[in-house]
C-alpha positions in Angstrom: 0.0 0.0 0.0 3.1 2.5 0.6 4.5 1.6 -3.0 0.7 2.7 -4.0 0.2 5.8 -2.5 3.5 7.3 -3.7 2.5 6.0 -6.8 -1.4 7.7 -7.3 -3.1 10.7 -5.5 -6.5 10.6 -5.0 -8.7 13.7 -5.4 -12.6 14.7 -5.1 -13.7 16.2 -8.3 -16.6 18.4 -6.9 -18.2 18.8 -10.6 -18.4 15.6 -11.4 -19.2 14.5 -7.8 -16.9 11.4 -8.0 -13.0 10.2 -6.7 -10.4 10.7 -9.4 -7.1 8.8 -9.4 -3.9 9.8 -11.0 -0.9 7.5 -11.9 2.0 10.1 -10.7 4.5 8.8 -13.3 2.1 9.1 -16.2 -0.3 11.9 -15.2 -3.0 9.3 -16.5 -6.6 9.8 -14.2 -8.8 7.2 -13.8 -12.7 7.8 -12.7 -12.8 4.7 -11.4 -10.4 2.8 -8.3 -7.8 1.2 -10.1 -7.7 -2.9 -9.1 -4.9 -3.0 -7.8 -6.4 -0.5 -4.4 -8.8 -3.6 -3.7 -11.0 -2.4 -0.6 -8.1 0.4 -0.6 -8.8 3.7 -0.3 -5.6 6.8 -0.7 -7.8 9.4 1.0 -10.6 8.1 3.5 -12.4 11.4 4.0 -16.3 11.7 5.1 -16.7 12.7 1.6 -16.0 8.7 0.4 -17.9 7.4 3.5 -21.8 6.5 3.5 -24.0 8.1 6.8 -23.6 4.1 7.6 -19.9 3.7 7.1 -19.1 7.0 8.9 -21.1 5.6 11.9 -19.3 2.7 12.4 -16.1 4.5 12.0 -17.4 6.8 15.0 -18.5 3.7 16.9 -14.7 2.1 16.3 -13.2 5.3 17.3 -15.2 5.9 20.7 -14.5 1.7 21.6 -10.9 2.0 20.6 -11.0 4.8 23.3 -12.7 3.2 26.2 -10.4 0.1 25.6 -7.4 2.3 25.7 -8.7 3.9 29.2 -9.6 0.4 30.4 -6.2 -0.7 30.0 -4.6 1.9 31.4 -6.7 1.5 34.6 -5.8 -1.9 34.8 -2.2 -1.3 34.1 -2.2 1.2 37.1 -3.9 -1.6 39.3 -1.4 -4.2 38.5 1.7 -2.0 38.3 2.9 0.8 41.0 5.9 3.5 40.7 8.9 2.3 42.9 10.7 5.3 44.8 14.2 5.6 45.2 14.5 6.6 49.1 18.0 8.5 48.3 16.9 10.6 45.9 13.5 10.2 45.9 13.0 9.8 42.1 11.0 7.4 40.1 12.8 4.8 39.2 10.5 2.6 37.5 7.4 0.3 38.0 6.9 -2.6 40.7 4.4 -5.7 40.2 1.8 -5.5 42.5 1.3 -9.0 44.2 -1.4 -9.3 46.0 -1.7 -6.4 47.0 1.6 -5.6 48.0 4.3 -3.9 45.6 7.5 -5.6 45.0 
């Protein structure tokens, strides 16, 4: 997909109301997804997403976050900052074993 995207841009052509593709090396567009994108999309805007598709792309968004703050909380349960009595500086995280850090 890299080797793809510096090869074509994709643009919105708001007069014709479609997606144009241009092959970089040849300046040759094409109105319709060349094969070789598959599924692919270059440019995943709400312009090339259905009321549908950009619904489901809010839903993953909002559950990606609430897994990322779920596993942070139970990081933070399982894990504790270790102080350094000298200095009194972090030095880095202690396994929490029932209940107690080590």
């Amino acid at each position: 997909m890299k080797r793809l995207r510096k090869t074509y841009t994709q643009e919105y052509n708001e007069e014709h109301d479609t997606w144009v593709w241009t092959h970089l090396p040849t300046g040759f567009e094409f109105w319709h997804k060349p094969p070789l994108f598959g599924s692919h999309d270059l440019a995943r805007t709400p312009r090339n997403l259905s009321v549908e598709e950009a619904a489901i792309e809010l839903q993953r968004m909002w559950r990606a976050r609430k897994a990322r703050r779920l596993l942070r909380k139970l990081v933070m349960r399982l894990y504790e900052k270790v102080l350094d009595e000298e200095t009194g500086e972090v030095r880095g995280l202690g396994a929490v074993v029932g209940g107690q850090g080590v």
